[in-house]
N, C-alpha and C positions, 0 to 999 in steps of 0.2 A: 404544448402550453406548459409554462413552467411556473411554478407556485410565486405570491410575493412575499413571500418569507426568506426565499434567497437569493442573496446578492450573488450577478451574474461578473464576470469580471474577463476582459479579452485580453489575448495576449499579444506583447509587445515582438511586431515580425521578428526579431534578431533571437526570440528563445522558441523554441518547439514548446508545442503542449506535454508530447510526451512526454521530456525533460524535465518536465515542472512536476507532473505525475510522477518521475523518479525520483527526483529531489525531495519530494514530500515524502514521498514512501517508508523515509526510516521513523519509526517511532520519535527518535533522540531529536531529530533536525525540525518533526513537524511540532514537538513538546516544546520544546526552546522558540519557534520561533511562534507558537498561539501562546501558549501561556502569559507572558505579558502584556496582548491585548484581549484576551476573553475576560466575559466578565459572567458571572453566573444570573440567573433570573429568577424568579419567586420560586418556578416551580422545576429547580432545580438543571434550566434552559440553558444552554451556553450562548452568551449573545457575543456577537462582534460588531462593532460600529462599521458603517465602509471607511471612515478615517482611521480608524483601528489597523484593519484589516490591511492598508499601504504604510504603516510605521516600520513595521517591522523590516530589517535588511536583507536582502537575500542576492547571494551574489551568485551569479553563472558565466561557465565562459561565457566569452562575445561569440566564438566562433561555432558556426550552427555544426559545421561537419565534424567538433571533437566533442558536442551535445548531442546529435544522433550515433556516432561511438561509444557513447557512455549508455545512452539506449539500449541501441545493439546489446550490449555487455553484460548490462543486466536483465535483458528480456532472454539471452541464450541462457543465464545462470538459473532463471525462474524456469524453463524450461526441462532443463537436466533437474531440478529442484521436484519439479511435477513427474518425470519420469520414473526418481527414483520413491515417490511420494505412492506411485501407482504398482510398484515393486513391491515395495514393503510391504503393503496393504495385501497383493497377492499370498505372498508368505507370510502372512498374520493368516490367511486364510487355510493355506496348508498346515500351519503349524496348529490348528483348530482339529482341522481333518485326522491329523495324525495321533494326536490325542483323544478324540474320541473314537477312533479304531482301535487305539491302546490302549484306555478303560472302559473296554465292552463291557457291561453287568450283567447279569444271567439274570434269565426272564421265570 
């Protein structure tokens, strides 16, 4: 069950859902394109009308197999993004270990 506070909205066969989820995904693409239909509410609510919400332009290829390529493309960068995300944090770990074996304090 889904609340009535949000508008559910289908998509059009010719664009993938996932597409639309990338296309949003930049900070820049999804400011530019709420910003000029949001409007704020008393208690500091962000509203969108559904007429609002379809002003705005938003252009995708037509062609569905160079919008699951672009998919593809960024779900492989997010991935290598998370591997080396689980790296680092390793060696944040090590480098914890290695300093407190190097500033033993005498008991």
């Amino acid at each position: 069950m889904l609340s009535a506070l949000y508008a559910v909205y289908s998509v059009d066969k010719k664009v993938l859902p996932e597409f639309i989820e990338v296309y949003f995904t930049s900070d820049n693409r999804l400011n530019d394109y709420l910003r000029p239909i949001v409007n704020k509410g008393a208690k500091n609510t962000l509203l969108v009308s559904d007429e609002g919400a379809l002003i705005g332009k938003v252009i995708f290829p037509p062609d569905i197999k160079e919008q699951q390529a672009i998919v593809s493309f960024f779900s492989r960068i997010d991935s290598s993004i998370t591997v080396h995300e689980q790296r680092v944090e390793k060696l944040r770990s090590m480098k914890k270990a290695f300093l407190e074996k190097m500033f033993v304090t005498a008991q």
